[in-house]
C-alpha positions in Angstrom: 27.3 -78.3 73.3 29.3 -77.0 70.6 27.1 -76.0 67.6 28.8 -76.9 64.1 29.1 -73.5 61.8 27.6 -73.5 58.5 29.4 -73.0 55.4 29.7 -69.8 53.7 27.1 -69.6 50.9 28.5 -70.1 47.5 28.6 -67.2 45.3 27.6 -67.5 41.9 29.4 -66.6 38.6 28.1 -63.5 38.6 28.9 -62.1 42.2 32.6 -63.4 41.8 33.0 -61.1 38.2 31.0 -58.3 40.1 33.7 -58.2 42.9 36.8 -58.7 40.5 35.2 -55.6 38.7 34.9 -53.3 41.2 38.2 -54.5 42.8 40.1 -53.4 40.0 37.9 -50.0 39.1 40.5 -47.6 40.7 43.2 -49.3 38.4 41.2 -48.6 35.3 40.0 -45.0 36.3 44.0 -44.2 37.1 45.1 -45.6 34.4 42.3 -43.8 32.2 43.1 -40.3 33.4 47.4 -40.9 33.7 47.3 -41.8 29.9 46.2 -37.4 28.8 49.0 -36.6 31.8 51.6 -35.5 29.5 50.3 -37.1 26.3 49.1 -35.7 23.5 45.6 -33.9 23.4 42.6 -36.3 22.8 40.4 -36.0 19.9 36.8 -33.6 19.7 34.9 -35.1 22.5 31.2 -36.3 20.9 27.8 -35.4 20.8 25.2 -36.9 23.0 21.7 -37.2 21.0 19.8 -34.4 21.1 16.4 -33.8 23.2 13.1 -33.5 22.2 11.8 -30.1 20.9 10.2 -27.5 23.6 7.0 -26.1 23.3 6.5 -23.5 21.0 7.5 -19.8 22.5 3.7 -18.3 21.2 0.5 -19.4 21.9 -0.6 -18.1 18.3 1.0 -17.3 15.2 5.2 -17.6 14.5 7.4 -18.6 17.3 10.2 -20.6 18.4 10.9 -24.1 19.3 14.5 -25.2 20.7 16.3 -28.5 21.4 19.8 -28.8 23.1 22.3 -31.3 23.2 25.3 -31.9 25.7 29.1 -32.7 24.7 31.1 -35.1 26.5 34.8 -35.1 26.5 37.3 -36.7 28.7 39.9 -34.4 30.2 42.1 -32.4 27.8 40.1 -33.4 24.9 38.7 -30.9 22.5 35.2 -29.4 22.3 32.9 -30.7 20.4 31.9 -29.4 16.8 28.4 -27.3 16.4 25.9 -26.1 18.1 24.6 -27.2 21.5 21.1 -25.9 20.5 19.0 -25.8 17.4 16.1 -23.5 16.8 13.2 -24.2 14.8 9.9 -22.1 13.5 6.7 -23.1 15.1 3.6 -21.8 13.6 0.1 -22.4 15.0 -3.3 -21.0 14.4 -3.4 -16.8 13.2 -3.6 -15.3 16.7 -7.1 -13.2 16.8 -8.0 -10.0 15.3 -7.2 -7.3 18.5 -4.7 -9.2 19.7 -1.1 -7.4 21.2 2.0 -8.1 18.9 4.5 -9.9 21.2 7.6 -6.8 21.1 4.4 -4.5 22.2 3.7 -6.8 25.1 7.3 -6.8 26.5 7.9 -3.2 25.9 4.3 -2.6 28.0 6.5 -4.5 31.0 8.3 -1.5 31.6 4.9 0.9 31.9 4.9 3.3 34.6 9.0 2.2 35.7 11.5 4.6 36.2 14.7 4.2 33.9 18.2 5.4 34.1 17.9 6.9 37.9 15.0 9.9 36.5 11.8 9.5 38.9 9.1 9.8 35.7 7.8 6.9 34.7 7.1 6.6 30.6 4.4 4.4 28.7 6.5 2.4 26.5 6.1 1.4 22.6 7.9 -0.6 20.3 10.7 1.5 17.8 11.8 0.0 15.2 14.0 2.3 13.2 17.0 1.2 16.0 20.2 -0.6 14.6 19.8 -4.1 16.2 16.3 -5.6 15.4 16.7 -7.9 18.0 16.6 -5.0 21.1 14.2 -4.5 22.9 13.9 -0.8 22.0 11.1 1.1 23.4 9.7 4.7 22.3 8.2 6.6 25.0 5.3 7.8 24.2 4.4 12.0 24.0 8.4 11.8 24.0 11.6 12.1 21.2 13.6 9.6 22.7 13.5 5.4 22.8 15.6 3.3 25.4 17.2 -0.3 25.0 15.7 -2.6 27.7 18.3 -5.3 26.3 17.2 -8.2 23.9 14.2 -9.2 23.0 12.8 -12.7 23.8 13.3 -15.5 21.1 10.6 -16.0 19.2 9.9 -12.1 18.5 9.5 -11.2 14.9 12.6 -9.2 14.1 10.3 -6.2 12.6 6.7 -5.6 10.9 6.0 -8.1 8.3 9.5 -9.4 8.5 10.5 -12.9 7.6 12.7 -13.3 10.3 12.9 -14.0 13.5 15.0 -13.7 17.3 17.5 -15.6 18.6 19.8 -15.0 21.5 19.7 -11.4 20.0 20.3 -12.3 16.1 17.3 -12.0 13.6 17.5 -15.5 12.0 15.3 -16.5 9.0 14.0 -20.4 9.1 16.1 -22.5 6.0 14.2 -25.4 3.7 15.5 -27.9 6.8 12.3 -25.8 9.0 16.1 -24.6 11.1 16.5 -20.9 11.8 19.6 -19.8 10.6 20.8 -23.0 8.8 21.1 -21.2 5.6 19.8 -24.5 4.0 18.3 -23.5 0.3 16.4 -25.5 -1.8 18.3 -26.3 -5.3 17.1 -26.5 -8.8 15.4 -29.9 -8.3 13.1 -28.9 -5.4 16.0 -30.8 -2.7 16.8 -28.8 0.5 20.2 -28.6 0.4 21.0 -30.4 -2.8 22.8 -30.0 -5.9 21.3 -29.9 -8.7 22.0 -33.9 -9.6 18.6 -35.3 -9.4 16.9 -32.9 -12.1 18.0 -32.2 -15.8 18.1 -28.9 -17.3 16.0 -29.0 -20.5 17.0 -25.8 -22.9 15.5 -24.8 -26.5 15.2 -22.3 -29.0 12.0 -22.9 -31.1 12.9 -21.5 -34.6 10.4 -22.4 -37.0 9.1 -20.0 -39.4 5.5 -20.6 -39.8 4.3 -20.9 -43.2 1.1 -18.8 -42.0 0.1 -16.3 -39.2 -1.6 -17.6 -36.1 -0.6 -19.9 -33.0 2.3 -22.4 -33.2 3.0 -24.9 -31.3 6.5 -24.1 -29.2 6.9 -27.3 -26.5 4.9 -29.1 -24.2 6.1 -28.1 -20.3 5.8 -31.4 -19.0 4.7 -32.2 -15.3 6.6 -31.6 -12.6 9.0 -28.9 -14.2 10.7 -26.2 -12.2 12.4 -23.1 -13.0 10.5 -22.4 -15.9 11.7 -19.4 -17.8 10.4 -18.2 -21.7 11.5 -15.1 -23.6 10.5 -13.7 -26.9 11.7 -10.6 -28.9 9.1 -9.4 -31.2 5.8 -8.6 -32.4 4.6 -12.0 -31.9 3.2 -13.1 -28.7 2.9 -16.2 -26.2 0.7 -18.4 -25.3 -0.2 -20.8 -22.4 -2.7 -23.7 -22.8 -3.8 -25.7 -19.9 -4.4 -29.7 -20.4 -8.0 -29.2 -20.8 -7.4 -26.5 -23.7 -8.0 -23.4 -21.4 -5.8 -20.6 -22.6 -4.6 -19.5 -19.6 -2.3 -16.7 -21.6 -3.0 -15.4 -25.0 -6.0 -17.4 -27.4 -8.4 -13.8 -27.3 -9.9 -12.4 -30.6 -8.1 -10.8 -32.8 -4.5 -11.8 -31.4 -4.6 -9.4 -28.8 -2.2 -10.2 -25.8 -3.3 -10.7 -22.3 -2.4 -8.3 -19.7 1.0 -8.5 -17.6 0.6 -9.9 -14.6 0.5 -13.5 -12.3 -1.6 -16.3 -13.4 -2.6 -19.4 -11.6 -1.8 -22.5 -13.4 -1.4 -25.9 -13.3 -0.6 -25.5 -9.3 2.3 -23.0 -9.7 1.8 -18.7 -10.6 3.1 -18.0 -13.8 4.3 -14.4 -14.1 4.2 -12.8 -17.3 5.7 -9.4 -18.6 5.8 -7.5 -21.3 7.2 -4.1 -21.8 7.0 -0.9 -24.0 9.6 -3.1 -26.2 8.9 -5.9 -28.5 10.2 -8.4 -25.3 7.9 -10.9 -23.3 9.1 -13.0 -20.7 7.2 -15.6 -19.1 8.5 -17.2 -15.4 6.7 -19.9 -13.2 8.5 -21.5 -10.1 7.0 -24.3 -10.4 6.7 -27.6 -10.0 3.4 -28.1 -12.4 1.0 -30.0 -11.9 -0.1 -31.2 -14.6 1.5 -30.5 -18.4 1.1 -27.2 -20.3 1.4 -26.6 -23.9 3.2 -23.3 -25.2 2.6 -21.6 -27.7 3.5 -18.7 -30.2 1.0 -16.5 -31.8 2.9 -15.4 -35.3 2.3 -12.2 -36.7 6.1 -11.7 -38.1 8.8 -13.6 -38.9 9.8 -15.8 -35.5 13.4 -14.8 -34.6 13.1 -17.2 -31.5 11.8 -18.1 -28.5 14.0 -19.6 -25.8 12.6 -22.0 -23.1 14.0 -23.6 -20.6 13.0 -25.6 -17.3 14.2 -28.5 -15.2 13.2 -32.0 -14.6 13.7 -34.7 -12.9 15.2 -37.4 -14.5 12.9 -39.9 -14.2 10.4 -37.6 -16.1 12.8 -36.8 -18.7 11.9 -40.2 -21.0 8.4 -39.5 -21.0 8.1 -36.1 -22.1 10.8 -37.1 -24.9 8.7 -39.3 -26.6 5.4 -37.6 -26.3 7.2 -34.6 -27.7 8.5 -37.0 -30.2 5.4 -38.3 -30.9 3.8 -34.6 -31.7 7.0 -34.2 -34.0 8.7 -31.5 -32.1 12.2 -32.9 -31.8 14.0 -31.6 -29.0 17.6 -31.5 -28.3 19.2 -33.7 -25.1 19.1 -31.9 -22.0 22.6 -31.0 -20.3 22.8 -32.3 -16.7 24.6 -30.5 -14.3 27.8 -31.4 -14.2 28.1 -31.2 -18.3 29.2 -28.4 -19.8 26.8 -27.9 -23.5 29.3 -27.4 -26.5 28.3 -23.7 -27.9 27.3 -24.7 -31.3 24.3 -27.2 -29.2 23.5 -24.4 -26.6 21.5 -21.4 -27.2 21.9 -18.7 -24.9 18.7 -17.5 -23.1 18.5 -13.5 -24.1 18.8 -11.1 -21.4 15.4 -10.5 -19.3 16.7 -6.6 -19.7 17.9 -5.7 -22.8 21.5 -4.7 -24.0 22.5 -1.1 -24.0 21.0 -0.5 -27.4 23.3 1.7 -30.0 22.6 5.0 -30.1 24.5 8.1 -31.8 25.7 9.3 -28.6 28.9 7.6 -27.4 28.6 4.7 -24.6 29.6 6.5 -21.3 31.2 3.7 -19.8 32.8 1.9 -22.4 33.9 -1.4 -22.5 34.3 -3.5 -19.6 38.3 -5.7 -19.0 38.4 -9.6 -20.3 37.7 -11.6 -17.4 37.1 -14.6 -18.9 38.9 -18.1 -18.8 39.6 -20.5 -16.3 42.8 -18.7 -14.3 40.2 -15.6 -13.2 37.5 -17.6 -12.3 40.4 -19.7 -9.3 41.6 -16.4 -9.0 38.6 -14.9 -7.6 37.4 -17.5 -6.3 39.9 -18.8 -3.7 40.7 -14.6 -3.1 36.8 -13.7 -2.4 35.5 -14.1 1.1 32.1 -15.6 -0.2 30.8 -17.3 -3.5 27.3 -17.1 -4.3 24.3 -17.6 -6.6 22.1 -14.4 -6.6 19.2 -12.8 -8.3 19.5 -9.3 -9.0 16.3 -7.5 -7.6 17.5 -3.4 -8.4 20.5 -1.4 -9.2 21.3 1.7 -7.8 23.6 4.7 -8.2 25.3 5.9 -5.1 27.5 8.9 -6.0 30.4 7.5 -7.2 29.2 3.9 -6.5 26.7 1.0 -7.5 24.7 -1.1 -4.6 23.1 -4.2 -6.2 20.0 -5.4 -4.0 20.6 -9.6 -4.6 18.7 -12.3 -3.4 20.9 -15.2 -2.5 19.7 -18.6 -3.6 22.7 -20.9 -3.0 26.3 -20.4 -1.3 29.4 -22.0 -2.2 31.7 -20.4 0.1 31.3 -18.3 3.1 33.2 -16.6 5.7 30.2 -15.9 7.9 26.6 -16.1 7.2 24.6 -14.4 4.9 21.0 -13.2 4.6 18.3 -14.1 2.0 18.4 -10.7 0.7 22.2 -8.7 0.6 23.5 -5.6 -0.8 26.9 -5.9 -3.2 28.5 -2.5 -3.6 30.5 -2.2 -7.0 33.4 0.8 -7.4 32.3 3.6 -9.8 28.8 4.4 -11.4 30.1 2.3 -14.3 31.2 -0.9 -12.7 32.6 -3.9 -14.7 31.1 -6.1 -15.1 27.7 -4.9 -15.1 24.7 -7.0 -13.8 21.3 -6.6 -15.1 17.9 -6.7 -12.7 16.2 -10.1 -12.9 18.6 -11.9 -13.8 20.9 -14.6 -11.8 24.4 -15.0 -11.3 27.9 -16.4 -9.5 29.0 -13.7 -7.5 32.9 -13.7 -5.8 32.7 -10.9 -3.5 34.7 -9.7 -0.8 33.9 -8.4 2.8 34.9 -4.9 3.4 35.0 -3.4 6.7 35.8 0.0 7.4 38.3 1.0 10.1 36.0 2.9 12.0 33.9 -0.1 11.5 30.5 1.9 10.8 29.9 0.5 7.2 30.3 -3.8 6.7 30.1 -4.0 3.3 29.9 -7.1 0.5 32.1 -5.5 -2.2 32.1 -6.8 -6.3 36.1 -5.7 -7.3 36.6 -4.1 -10.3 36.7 -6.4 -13.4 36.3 -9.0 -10.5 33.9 -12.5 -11.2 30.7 -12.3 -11.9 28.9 -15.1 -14.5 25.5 -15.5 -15.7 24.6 -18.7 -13.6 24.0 -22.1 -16.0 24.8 -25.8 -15.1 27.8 -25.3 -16.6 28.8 -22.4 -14.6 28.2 -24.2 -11.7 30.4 -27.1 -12.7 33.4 -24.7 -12.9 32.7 -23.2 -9.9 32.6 -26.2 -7.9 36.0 -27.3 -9.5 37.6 -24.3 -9.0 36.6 -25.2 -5.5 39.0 -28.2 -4.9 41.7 -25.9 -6.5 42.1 -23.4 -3.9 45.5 -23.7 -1.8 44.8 -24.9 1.6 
């Protein structure tokens, strides 16, 4: 009995593009791969997103978290651009009072081990006055030597009370992003990693007389200003009123002054000197608050007192018109990227002042012109890094001059640079001079010696060094897209 066969099953759409897919897979892979065979080289491969933060490398305290990411490239393409990981500051609870600093605890790891082939075994403490701070370099104890156990792990504070911390055998200090090493700085306006373009830089000398002796009104510091910066020469003296009318500077009997020093108000310290000199400065970070008032007490003619702050824009209408409105009118503020005419822009007097004339001749004479628009591109495109610093201290070094700087924002680089550098300067006389507390566009160079025991950031001779203003920073950034490639 013959049994009739069955048809085949149709196959849907579906199966019949599967099979004609995977048919014709080898022809797309060879042709893939034969297109680089004696082509040109692909572009950088790509990034794939990065994964989720670890765990943070301390149970207490400051430590590290790290995410990774994984470049794919088809053959004979290029690597990708960056990093494969990112590191990130963790911070949890203050670990407890008795508790074994972290470099102590992996130096104790090595407690009653032999080293280096010798059959006594050492007890092992942390030293710290070793080159790299990220080595694991132990002192053993009742003993004049230390010995390098390699790096330390990440997360290890690179030394007592420093801000930094270990990576992969670099101390690396965390940016305003919350990244180690990122460099990332906050600018003017409070904006990690801005430029200054969302704020307005608000700048006054308050000349009035007074037709009688006791306290002037000078501005009203609005809220939300930054920067803050106040300096007076003379016998007169500032004053600070909160919004409530607290004097939180000045207002005591008899016009007597309050004491230098830091002052809480209106959410920010204000820090306020005054030296053996006629000069008082008065700083605050910032932002405020809430407003503040300053004013001048007058016990002398008022030669000037120069403020200046930033805001942001959007606060800039208000605090016209209430100023208005109290009859104090104030000039426009210069954004950024507008340079002030001189005959509208008082310049803020030195927080240190000028060599003052004497009988004896000036030592060091007068420094070279470097002013003008050819020396800035000049030094700019020839300097290895361009930055804004804050002089901290000056000091002489037989025939040289280090400047301890704090760097607040960098323009160019060559390789990256701490918070806090040292910027040598040729001579105990070096042109141009740069006074303590006071902030500047530095063009410096990298000097290396050939031995390579001293890396060095060197200021040339008559080389570029500015007194840092919105307009300064204009040029700068010009001079910028100037530079041969």
């Amino acid at each position: 009995m013959l049994v009739p066969i069955p048809p085949p099953p149709r196959r849907s759409e579906l199966d019949v593009t599967l099979i004609l897919v995977l048919r014709r897979l080898p022809l797309l892979l060879w042709t893939l791969l034969s297109c680089d065979v004696g082509g040109t080289a692909q572009g950088p491969g790509e990034w794939t997103p990065w994964g989720s933060w670890s765990r943070c490398s301390s149970s207490c305290g400051r430590g590290v978290s790290v995410r990774s990411r994984r470049c794919v490239r088809l053959p004979g393409a290029e690597p990708c651009a960056g990093d494969s990981h990112a590191y990130r500051e963790c911070r949890l609870p203050d670990c407890p009072p008795g508790a074994v600093p972290f470099r102590d605890l992996q130096c104790a790891l090595y407690n009653g081990h032999p080293v280096l082939g010798a059959q006594e075994a050492y007890q092992w403490v942390p030293f710290h006055g070793a080159p790299n701070l990220c080595d694991l370099n132990c002192l053993a104890e009742g003993h004049a030597f230390y010995h390098s156990f390699g790096r330390v792990l990440d997360g290890t504070p690179c030394g007592p009370g420093a801000p930094g911390l270990c990576v992969a055998g670099r101390c690396l200090s965390a940016g305003c992003d919350g990244l180690l090493g990122s460099g990332a700085l906050e600018d003017r306006c409070g904006l990690c990693g801005g430029a200054n373009d969302s704020c307005l830089f608000v700048q006054r000398v308050f000349r009035d007389a007074g037709a009688f002796a006791g306290y002037w009104n000078v501005t009203l510091i609005p809220e939300g200003a930054r920067h803050i910066r106040v300096a007076q020469r003379s016998h007169n003296h500032l004053a600070l009123v909160a919004r409530d009318g607290r004097y939180v500077l000045g207002g005591g009997g008899e016009g007597v002054p309050s004491l230098p020093g830091t002052y809480e108000a209106a959410g920010t310290r204000v820090v306020y000197t005054r030296g053996a000199g006629p000069e008082e400065t008065l700083q605050a970070t910032g932002p405020t608050s809430q407003e503040l008032l300053l004013q001048v007490l007058l016990r002398e003619p008022n030669p000037g007192v120069h403020f200046e702050f930033w805001l942001p824009r959007e606060r800039y209408g208000p605090f016209q018109a209430q100023a208005q409105a109290l009859g104090w009118p104030l000039r426009q503020p210069q954004p950024r990227e507008v340079e002030p005419q001189p005959a509208d822009t008082p310049v803020v007097p030195e927080a240190i002042p000028a060599r003052v004339a004497s009988l004896t001749p000036d030592p060091c004479g007068p420094c070279p012109d470097s002013r003008g628009r050819a020396h800035r591109l000049l030094h700019y495109c020839g300097s290895d890094f361009v930055f804004q610093a804050r002089v901290l201290g000056r000091h002489q070094q037989a025939e040289e001059t280090r400047y301890e700087v704090r760097v607040l924002l960098i323009y160019k680089t060559h390789s990256p640079l701490r918070t806090r550098e040292y910027v040598w300067a040729p001579g105990p006389c070096p042109c141009p001079p740069l006074a303590p507390h006071r902030e500047y566009l530095l063009a410096v160079r990298r000097l290396v010696s050939p031995d390579g025991t001293q890396d060095r950031l060197l200021l040339p001779h008559a080389g570029y060094a500015r007194l840092w203003s919105p307009a300064e920073d204009s040029r700068v950034r010009l001079a910028a897209r100037r530079c041969p490639v």
